[in-house]
C-alpha positions as CSV (number, residue, x, y, z in Angstrom):
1,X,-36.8,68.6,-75.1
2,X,-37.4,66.9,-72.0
3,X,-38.3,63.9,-73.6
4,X,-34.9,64.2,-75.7
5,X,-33.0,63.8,-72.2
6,X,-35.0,60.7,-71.0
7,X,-34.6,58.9,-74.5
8,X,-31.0,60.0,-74.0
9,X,-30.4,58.7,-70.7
10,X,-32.3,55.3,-71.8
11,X,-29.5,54.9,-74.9
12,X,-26.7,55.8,-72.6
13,X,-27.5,52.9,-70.0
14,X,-28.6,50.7,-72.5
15,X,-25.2,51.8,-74.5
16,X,-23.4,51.0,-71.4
17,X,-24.7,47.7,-70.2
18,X,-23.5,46.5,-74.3
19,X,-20.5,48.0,-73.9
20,X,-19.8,45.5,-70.4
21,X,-21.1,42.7,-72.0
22,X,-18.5,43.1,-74.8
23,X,-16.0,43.5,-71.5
24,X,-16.9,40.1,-70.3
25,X,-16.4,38.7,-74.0
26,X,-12.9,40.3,-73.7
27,X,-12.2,37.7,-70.9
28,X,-11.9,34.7,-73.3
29,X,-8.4,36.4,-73.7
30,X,-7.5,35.5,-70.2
31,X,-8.9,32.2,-70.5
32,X,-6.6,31.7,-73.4
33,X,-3.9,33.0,-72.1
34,X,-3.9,30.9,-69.0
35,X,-4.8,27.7,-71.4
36,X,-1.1,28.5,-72.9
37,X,0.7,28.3,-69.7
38,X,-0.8,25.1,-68.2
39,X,0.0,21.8,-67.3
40,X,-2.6,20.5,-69.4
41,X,-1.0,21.7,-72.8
42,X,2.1,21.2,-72.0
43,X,1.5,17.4,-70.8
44,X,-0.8,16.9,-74.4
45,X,1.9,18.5,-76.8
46,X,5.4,17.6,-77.2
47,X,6.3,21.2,-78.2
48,X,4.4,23.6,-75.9
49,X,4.1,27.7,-76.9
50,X,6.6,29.6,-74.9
51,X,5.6,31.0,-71.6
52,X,5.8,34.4,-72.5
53,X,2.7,34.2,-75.0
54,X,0.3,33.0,-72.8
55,X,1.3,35.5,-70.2
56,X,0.8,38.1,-72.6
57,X,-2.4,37.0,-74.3
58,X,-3.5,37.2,-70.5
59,X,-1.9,40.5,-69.5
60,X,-3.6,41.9,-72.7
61,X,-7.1,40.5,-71.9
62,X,-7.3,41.9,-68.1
63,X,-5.9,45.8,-69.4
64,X,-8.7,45.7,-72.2
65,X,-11.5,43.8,-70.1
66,X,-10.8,47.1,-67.3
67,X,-11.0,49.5,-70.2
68,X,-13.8,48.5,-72.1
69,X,-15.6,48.2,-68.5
70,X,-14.7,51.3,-67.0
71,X,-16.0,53.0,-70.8
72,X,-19.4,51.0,-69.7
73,X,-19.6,52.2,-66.5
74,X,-18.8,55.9,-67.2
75,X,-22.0,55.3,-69.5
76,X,-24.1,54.8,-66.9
77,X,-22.7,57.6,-64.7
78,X,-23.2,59.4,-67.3
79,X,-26.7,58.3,-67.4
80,X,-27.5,59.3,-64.1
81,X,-26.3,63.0,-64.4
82,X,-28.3,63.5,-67.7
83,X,-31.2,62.1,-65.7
84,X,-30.4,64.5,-63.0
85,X,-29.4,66.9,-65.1
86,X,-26.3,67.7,-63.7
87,X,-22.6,66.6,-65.2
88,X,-23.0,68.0,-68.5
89,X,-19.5,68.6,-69.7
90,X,-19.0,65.5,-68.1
91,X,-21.8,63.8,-70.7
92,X,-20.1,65.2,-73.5
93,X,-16.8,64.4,-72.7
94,X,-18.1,60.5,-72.4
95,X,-20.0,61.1,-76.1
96,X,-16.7,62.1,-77.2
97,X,-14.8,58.8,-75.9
98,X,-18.4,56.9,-77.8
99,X,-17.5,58.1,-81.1
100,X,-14.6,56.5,-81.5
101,X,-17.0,53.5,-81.3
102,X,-18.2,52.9,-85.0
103,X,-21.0,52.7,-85.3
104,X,-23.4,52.6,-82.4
105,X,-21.3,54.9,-80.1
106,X,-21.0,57.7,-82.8
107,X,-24.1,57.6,-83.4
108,X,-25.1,57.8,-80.0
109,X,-22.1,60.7,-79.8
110,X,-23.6,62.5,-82.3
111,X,-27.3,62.3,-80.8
112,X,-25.5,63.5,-77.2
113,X,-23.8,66.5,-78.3
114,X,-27.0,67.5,-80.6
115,X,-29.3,66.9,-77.8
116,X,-27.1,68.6,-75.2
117,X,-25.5,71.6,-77.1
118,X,-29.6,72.7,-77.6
119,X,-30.2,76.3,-76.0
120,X,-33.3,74.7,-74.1
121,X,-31.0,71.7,-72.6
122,X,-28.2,74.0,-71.8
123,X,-31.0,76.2,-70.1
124,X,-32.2,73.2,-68.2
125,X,-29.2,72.5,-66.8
126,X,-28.1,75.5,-66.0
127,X,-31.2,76.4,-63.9
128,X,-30.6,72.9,-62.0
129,X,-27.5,74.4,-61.1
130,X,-28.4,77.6,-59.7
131,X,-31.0,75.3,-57.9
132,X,-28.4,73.2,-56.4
133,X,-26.4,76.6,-55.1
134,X,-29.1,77.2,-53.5
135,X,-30.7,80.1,-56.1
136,X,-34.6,80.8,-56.5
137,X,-35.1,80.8,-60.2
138,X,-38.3,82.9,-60.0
């Protein structure tokens, strides 16, 4: 099962570095947004948009761009903990928040709460626990 956690800590950065890219995409909102409102525009068309549209094509980009990256990044935190083993709730609450991504993040959901709710996971984690309180497992 071991080998489950490392191919599950691969999909999870791997997951989370697509997840950014898509982010950055996002910022072509912003770029829009900002083309609305310039001089530029204004000066080429007779009849520019009005301001409020390109303010909130703009405000729009920037709230999804930090939401999509902050989903990316709590990918690869939660990378790390199932690499460490530790954070385990915390991993499934994150493959809960990747299956409303159809259909990459529910299927990496799905493989995240199959991998983690097994007995010999759960017992992994637990014992790195104890480890960490500084318990002798023996």
């Amino acid at each position: 099962m071991k080998n489950q956690l490392s191919t599950l800590t691969v999909l999870h950065y791997v997951y989370g570095a697509f997840i950014c890219l898509v982010g950055l995409c996002l910022l072509g909102l912003v770029f829009a947004g900002v083309f609305l409102n310039s001089d530029w525009l204004q000066q080429q068309t007779g009849d520019p948009p009005p301001l409020f549209v390109g303010t909130f094509l703009s405000s729009l980009g920037w709230v999804l761009f930090a939401l999509v990256e902050l989903h990316g990044v709590l990918n690869f935190i939660s990378a790390a903990k199932v690499q460490r083993q530790k954070g385990r709730t915390f991993s499934q609450v994150v493959a809960a928040l990747n299956c409303l991504n159809i259909p990459f993040g529910l299927a990496l959901g799905i493989y995240t709460f199959v991998v983690l709710g097994d007995k010999e996971v759960q017992g992994l984690y637990e014992a790195r626990s104890w480890e960490s309180r500084g318990g002798d497992i023996h």
